[in-house]
C-alpha positions in Angstrom: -11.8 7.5 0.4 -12.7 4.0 0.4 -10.4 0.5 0.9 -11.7 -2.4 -0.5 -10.3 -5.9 0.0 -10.0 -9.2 -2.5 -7.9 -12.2 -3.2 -7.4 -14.7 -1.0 -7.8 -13.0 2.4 -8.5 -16.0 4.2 -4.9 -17.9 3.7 -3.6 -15.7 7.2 -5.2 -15.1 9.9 -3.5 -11.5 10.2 -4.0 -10.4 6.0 -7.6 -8.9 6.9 -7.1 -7.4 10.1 -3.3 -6.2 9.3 -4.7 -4.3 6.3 -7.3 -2.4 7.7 -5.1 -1.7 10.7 -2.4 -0.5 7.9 -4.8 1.4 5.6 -5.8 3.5 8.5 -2.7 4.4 9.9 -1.7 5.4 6.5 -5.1 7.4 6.1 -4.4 9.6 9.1 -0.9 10.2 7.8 -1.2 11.2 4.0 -3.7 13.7 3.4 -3.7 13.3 0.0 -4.3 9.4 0.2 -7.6 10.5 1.3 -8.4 11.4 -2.0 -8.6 7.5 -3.9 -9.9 4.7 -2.8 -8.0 1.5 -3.1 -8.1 -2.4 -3.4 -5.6 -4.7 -1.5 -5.8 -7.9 -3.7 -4.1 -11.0 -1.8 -2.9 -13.5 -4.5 0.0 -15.5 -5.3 3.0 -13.7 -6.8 5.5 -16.2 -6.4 6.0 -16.5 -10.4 5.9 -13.1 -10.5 9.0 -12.6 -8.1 8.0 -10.0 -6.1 6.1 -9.4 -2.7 3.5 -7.2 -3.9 3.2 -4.0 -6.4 0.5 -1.8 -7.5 -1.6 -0.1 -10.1 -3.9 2.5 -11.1 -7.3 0.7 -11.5 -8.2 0.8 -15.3 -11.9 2.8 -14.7 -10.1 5.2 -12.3 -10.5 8.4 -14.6 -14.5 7.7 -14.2 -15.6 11.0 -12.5 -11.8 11.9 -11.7 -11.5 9.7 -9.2 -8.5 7.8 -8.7 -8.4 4.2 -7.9 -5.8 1.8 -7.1 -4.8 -2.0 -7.2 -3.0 -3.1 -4.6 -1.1 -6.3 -5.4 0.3 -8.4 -2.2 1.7 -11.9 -2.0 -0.8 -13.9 0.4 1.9 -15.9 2.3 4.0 -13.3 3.8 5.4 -13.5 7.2 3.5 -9.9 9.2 6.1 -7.9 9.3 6.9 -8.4 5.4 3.0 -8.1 4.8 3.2 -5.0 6.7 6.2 -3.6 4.7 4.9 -4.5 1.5 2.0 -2.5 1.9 3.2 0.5 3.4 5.9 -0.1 0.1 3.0 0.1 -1.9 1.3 3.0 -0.6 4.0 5.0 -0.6 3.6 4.4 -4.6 0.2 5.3 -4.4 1.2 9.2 -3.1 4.2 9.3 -5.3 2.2 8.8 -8.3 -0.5 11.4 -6.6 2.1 14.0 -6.3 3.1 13.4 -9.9 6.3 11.4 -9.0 6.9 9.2 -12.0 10.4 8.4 -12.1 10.4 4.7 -11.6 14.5 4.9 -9.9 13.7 7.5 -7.8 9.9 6.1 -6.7 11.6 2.8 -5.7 14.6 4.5 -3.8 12.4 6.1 -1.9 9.6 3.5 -1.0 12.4 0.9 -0.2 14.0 3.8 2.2 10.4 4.5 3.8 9.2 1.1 4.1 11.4 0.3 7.1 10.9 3.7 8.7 7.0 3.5 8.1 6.5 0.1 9.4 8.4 1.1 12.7 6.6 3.7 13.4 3.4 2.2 12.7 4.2 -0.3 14.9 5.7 1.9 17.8 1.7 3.6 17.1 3.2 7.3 15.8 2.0 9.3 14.0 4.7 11.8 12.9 4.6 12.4 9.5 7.6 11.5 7.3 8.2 13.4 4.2 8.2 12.1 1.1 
């Protein structure tokens, strides 16, 4: 549906660019990601020890819509940035597809992050199963 952006977006030159570039790719890929619209939210995570995670948005059963919080560390080198979204999204269409067990959901988005990220940057668009 709809990606909106916040945080500190402005600390790298790439963050902007890199997440519309990233949201799209991801758009075309995942049907059902079509279906919610999300917020990337650049801020600082470093107390929180991780490079990014994600939520659903607390209004987000307004009108059955789904909506997300994105979470990203605003510091990350690209490729990281890169994998840490695609990490997240894959999170986004587990929890679509009613995937809530938390080992499993992390197994899987560490295992796809990789594979997503070179693919996205090779430009494919072969979908990978999750």
């Amino acid at each position: 549906m709809t990606l909106y952006t916040s945080g500190d977006l402005q600390v790298c030159d790439h963050s902007l660019h890199l997440v519309k570039e990233v949201y799209d790719w991801f758009y075309i890929k995942y049907p059902e990601f079509r279906k919610v619209d999300v917020e990337v939210h650049q801020c600082n995570l470093t107390e929180s020890n991780c490079y990014g995670f994600c939520q659903i948005a607390e209004d987000s059963n307004d009108e059955g819509k789904q909506e997300f919080l994105v979470h990203v560390h605003y510091s990350l080198p690209e490729r990281e940035y890169i994998t840490t979204i695609l990490h997240e999204f894959v999170h986004i269409v587990q929890t679509i597809r009613g995937l809530f067990d938390d080992e499993r959901r992390e197994s899987e988005a560490l295992l796809l992050e990789d594979v997503l990220y070179n693919e996205f940057k090779e430009g494919g668009t072969i979908k990978v199963s999750l």
